[in-house]
C-alpha positions in Angstrom: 97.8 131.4 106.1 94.1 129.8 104.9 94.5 126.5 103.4 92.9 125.6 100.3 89.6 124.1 102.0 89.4 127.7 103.1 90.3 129.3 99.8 87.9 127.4 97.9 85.4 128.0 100.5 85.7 132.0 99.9 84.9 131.1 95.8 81.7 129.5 97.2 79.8 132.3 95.6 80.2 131.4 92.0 79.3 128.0 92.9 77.5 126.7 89.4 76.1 123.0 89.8 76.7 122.6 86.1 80.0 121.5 84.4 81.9 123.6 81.6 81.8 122.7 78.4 84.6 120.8 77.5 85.3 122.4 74.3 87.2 124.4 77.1 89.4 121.8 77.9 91.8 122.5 75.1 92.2 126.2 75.9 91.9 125.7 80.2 94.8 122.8 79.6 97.2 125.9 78.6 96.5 127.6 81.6 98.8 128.0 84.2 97.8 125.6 87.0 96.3 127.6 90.1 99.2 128.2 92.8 98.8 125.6 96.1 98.3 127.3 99.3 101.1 126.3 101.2 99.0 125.8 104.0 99.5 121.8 104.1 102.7 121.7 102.0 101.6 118.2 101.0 102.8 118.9 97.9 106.0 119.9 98.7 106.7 117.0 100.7 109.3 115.3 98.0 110.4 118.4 95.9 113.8 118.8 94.9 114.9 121.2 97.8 113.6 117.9 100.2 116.0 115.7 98.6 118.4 118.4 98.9 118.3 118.6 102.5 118.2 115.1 103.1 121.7 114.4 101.3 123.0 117.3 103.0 121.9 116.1 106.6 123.8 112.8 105.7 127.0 113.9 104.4 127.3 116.3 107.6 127.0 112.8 109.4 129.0 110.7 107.3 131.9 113.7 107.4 131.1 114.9 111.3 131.3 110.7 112.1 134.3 110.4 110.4 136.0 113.4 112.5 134.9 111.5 115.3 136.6 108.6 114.5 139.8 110.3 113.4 140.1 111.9 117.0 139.2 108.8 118.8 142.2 106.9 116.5 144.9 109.3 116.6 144.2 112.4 119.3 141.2 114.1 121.3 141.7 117.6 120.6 140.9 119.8 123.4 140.6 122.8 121.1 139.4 124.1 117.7 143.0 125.3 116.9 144.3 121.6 117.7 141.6 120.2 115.7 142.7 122.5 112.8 146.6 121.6 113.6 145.5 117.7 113.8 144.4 118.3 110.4 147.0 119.6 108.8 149.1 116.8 109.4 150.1 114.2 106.6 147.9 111.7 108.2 145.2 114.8 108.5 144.8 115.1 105.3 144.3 112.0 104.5 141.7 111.0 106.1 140.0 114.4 105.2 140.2 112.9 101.5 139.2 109.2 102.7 136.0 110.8 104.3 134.9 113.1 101.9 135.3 109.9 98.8 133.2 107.8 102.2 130.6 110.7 101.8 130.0 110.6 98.2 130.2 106.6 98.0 127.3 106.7 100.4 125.5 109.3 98.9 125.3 108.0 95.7 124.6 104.8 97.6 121.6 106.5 98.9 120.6 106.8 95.8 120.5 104.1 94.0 118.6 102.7 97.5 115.6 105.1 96.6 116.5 106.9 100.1 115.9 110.7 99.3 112.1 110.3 98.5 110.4 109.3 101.5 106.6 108.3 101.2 104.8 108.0 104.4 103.8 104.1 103.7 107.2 103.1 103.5 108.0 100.9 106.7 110.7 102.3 109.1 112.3 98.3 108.7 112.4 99.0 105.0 113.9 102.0 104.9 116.2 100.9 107.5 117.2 97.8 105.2 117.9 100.2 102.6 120.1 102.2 104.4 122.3 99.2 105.7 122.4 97.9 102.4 123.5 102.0 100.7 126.1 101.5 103.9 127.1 98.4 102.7 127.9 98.9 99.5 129.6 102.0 99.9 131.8 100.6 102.5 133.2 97.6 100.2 134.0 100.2 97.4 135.7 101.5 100.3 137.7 98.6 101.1 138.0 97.4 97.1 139.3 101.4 96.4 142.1 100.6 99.8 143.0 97.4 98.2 143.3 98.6 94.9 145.3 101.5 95.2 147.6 100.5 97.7 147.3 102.7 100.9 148.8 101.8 103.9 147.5 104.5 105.3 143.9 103.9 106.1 143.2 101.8 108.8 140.8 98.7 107.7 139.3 99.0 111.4 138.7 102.6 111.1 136.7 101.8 107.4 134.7 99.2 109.1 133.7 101.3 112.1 132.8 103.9 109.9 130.6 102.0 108.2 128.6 100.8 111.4 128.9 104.3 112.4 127.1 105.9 109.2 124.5 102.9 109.1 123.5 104.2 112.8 123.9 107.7 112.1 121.9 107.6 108.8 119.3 105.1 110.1 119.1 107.3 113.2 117.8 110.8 111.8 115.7 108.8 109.8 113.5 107.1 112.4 113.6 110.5 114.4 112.5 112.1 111.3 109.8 109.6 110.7 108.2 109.8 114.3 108.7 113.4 114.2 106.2 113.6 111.3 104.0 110.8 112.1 103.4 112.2 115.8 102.4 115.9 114.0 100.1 113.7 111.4 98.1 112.1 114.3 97.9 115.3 115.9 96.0 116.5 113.1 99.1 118.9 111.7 99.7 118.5 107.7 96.6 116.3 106.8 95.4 116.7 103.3 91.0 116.0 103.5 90.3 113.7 100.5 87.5 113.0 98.7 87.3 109.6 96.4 85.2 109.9 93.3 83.5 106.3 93.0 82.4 103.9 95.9 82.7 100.4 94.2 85.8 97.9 95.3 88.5 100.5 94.6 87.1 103.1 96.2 86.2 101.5 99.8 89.5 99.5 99.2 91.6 103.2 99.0 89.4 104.4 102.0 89.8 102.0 104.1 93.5 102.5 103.6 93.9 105.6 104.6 91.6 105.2 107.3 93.8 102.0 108.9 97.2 103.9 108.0 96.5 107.6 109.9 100.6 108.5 109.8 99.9 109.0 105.8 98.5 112.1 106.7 94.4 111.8 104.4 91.6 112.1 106.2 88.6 110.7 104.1 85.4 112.9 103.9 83.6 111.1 102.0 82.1 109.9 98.7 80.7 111.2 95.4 79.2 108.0 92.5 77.4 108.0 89.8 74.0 107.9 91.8 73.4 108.5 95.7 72.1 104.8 97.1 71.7 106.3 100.6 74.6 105.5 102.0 75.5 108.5 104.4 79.3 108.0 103.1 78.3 109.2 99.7 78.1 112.9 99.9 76.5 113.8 96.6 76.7 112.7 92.4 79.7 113.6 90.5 77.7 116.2 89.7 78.1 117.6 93.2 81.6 117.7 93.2 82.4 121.7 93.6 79.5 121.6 96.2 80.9 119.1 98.1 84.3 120.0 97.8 83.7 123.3 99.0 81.6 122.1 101.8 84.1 120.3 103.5 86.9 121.6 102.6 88.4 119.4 100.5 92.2 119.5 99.5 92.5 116.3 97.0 90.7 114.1 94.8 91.4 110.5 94.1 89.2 109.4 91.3 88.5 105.1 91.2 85.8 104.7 88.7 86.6 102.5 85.8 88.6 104.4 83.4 86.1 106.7 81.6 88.2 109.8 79.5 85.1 112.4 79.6 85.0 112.1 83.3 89.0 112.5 83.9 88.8 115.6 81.5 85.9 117.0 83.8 86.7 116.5 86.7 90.4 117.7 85.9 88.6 121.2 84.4 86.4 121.2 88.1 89.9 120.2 90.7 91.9 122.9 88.4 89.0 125.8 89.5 89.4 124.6 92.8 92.7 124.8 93.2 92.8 120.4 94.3 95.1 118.0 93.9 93.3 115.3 91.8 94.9 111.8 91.4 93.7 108.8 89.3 93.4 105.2 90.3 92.9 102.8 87.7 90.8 99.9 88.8 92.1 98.0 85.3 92.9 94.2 84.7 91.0 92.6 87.2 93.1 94.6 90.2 96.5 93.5 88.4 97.3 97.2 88.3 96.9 97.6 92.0 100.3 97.9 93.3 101.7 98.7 89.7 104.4 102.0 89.1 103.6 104.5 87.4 106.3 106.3 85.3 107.0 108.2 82.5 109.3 107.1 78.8 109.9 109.8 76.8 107.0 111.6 77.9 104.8 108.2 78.0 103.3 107.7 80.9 103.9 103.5 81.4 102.8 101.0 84.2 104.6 98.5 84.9 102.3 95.3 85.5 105.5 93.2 85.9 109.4 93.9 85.5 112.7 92.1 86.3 114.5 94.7 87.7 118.6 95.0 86.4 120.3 95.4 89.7 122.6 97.8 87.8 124.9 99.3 90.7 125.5 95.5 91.7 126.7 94.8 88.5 128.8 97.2 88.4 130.4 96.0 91.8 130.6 92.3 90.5 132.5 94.3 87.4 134.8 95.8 89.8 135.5 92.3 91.8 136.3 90.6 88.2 138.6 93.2 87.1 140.4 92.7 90.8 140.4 89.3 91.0 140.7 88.6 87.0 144.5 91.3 87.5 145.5 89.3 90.8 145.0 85.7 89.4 146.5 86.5 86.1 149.3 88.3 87.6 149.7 85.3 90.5 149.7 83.1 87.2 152.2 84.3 84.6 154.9 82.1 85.7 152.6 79.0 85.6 151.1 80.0 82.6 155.1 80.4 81.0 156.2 77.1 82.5 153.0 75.5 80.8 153.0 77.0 77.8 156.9 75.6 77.2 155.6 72.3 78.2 152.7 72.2 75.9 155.3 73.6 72.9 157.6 70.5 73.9 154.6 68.0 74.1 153.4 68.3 70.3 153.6 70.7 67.4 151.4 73.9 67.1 151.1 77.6 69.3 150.7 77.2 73.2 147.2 79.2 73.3 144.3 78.0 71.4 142.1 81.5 70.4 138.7 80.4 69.2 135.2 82.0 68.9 132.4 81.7 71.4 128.9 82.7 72.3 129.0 85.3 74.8 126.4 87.9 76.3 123.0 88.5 74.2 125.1 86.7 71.7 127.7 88.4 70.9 131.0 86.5 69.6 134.2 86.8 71.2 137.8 85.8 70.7 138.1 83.0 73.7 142.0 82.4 74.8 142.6 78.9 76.4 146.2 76.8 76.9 146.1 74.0 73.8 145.7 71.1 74.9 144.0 69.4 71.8 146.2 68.5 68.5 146.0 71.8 65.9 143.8 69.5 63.3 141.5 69.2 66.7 138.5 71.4 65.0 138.7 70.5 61.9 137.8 66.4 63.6 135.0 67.3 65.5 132.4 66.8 62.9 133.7 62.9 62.4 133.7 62.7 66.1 130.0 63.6 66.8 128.4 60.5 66.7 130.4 59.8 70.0 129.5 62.6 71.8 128.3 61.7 75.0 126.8 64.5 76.1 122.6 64.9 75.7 121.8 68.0 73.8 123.6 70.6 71.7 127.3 70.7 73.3 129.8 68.2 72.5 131.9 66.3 75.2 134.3 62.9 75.3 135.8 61.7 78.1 138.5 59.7 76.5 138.7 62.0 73.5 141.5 61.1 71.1 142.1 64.7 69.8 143.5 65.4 73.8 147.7 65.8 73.7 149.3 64.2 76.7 150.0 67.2 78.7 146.5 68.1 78.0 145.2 65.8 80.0 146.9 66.9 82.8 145.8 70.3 81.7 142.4 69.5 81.8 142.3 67.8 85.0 143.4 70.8 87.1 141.8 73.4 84.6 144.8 75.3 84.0 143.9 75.2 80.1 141.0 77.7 81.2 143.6 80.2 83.1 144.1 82.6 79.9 140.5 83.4 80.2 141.7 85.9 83.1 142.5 88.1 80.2 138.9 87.3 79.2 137.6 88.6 82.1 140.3 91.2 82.6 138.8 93.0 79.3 134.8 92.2 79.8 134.1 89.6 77.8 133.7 86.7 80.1 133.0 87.3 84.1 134.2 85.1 87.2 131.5 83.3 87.5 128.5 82.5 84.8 127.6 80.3 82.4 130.4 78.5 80.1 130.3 79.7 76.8 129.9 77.2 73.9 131.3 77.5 70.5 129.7 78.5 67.5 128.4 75.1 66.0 127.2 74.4 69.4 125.2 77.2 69.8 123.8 77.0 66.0 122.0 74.1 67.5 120.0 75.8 70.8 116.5 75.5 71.1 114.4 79.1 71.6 114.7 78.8 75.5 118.1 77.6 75.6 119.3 81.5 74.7 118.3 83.0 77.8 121.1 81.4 79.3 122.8 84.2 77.2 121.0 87.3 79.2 124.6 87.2 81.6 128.0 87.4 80.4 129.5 83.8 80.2 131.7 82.7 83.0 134.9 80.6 83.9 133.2 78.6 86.7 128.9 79.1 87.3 126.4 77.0 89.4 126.5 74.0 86.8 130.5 73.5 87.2 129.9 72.9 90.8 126.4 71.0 91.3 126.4 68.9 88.1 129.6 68.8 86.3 129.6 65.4 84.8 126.5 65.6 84.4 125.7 64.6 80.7 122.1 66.5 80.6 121.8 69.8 79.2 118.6 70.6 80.1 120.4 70.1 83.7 123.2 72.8 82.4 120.5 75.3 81.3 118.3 74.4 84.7 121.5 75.9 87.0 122.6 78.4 84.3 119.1 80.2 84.9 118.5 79.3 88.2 122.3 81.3 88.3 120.6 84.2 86.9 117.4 84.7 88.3 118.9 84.8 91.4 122.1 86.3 91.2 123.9 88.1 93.9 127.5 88.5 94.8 127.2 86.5 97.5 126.2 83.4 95.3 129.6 84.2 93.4 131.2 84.0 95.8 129.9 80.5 96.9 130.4 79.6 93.7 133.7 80.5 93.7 134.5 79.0 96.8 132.7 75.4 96.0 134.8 75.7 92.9 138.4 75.3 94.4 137.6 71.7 95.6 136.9 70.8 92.6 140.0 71.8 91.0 142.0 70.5 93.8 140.2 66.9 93.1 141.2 67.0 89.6 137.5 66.3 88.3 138.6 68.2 84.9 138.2 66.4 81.6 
């Protein structure tokens, strides 16, 4: 099989030093691209079929580990008929079931983790890092799904060890995989023969690269620029570029002048003839593009100089732990929650639960549910009230506030007025932890900056509850509610959560 160097090399004899016209471009662009020679398979190297094989290889781990385990809990069969009997049993079955759901968690794990497209630069820690953390997650759905639904069944040590087991298995094939190819890449097996199009910053900066990284698999020829200058690395003018493409047997082009249209469109016309791979590299904003993605919206190609990534799988976990915890609380709480509400009923005239609107997420407004622990004219006073308010900025607070019933207090103190908001979470419109929402007047009187403390679903307890809660600043509110956000994990809730017992144990509620 001749690889494309060789290929072009055969087409040598229409070689033509000067460039098409490009009033061709319009008509060549509808041209079915030239067919690669599948000599390098460079460009194959992240197709679809890839990706295929990849998830395939790991759920035949995840599911062959898991048949492992099973034997090593319950029976080492000494034949495939015992296996098959083994698994026909009540227990059998199963774990066949638990497996299979371990499988697709940790596929689509894989997934989100970016780990079925492999580029060579990637680090084997990295990927590695990815793979515990696809492992990870997949094995605390695991353990949420057990706790959830109730099965006795499954054996919490036999999830855990499964877990380690796929991280080590997955992790495994992958740095077997990845010295596999780099030992065939610095043998000289699959290297693509690049030549860059410009020899300024970019250019020697892309060269060097490859040059310092050989397991990528490029092999730099050489140069083409505007003008020769003498420099044996420069191989000819752009004008050269079929000359010395064939020449050397060139497979791709990476193109680093300064972003010049005519010359993309030509060159593109000259790669397409030739049968090369021809990538861009904009040398734009003073190198700010450098590192930047490249992607497509709706057809767009975009770069993103800058983004603040939505970690969308993890919030959809911390979704899953507030609808858990939000059920067991409120369910853990209905007789407190009856007992108080007959004591506030006793205490002084009006409804047990006090339903008002708040501020929520990207500010939306939502019906809040608290235990009353104000008097029912309490809203209506709160205007007359604000030249007291001791509290610096738009929110309103009084420690001794006269509007507060007598079993509010106590209430307060504890923070079992705030235990309704369970159904709050329960039905999405608060979370666990986050920042408190405010009531409408309050919020009428935010500055600009104070709304990005609205970019996360308001919580029952957040950073500020915790670090600063008599605090009487709210610049020192919004300081921890953003400092909540940008950077939120689910282990920081549950810190958060944890710090926040002590606190209600101590009574510091007002």
């Amino acid at each position: 099989m001749h690889s494309t160097g060789t290929r072009s090399q055969r087409e040598a004899t229409t070689s033509a030093l000067q460039w098409p016209p490009l009033q061709e471009f319009a008509r060549e662009a509808m041209l079915p691209q030239q067919s690669r020679v599948p000599g390098r398979g460079r460009s194959l190297a992240h197709g679809p079929h890839v990706r295929i094989a990849y998830a395939v290889i790991d759920f035949l781990l995840v599911c062959s580990g898991g048949i492992l385990i099973f034997c090593l809990r319950f029976e080492v069969p000494h034949s495939i008929a015992q296996l098959r009997q083994l698994f026909r049993t009540t227990p059998g079955q199963t774990y066949v079931g638990f497996f299979l759901l371990s499988a697709a968690l940790v596929l689509l794990s894989c997934v989100t983790q970016d780990l079925y497209r492999t580029p060579r630069d990637r680090s084997f820690l990295d990927e590695t890092f990815r793979v515990a953390k696809a492992t990870g997650i997949a094995t605390v759905l695991l353990v949420l799904f057990i706790f959830i639904s109730g099965y006795k069944d499954i054996s919490r040590v036999v999830v855990v060890v499964a877990g380690v087991q796929n991280f080590f298995g997955l992790s495994g094939w992958r740095y077997l995989k990845k010295k596999i190819v780099t030992k065939r890449t610095l043998r000289g097996i699959g290297i693509s023969r690049v030549l860059v199009v410009g020899v300024g910053k970019m250019g020697r900066g892309l060269a060097s690269w490859f040059t310092d990284n050989p397991h990528l698999g490029y092999s730099v020829c050489g140069f083409l620029d505007i003008h020769k200058n003498g420099d044996p690395s420069v191989l000819g003018t752009i004008r050269d570029l079929r000359a010395v493409a064939l020449s050397h047997f060139v497979d791709e082009l990476f193109v680093t002048l300064p972003a010049d249209s005519e010359l993309v469109k030509e060159t593109f016309l000259e790669a397409r003839r030739l049968g090369l791979n021809l990538h861009v590299v904009p040398d734009i904003y003073d190198g700010l593009g450098w590192r930047a993605a490249l992607h497509k919206i709706g057809g767009f190609p975009v770069m993103d100089l800058h983004e603040h990534p939505i970690p969308a799988f993890g919030l959809a976990v911390k979704r899953a732990f507030d609808i858990v915890g939000a059920f067991l609380a409120l369910t853990l709480a209905m007789p407190v929650l009856a007992l108080t509400a007959l004591w506030i009923r006793l205490d002084s005239r009006g409804p047990a639960f006090y339903v008002a609107p708040r501020v929520g997420w990207k500010g939306r407004r939502f019906r809040c549910y608290k235990l009353r622990t104000m008097v029912t004219e309490a809203d209506e006073q709160k205007n007359s009230l604000r030249g007291k308010n001791e509290r610096n900025g738009p929110f309103f607070k009084i420690n001794n506030d006269p509007r507060i019933t007598r079993c509010g207090r106590w209430l307060r103190k504890f923070s079992f007025d705030e235990l309704p908001q369970l159904w709050n979470v329960l039905i999405g419109d608060m979370s666990l932890v986050g920042p408190r929402p405010h009531p409408i007047d309050d919020f009428e009187r935010y500055d600009l900056e104070h709304l990005r403390r609205l970019d996360v679903k308001p919580g029952m307890t957040g950073l500020w509850q915790v670090k600063a809660r008599h605090d009487p600043s709210f610049e020192t509110n919004v300081a921890l509610d953003l400092e909540y956000i940008e950077n939120w994990n689910l282990l920081l809730d549950l810190k958060i959560l944890w710090n926040t017992l002590p606190a209600i144990l101590r009574a510091e509620g007002r």
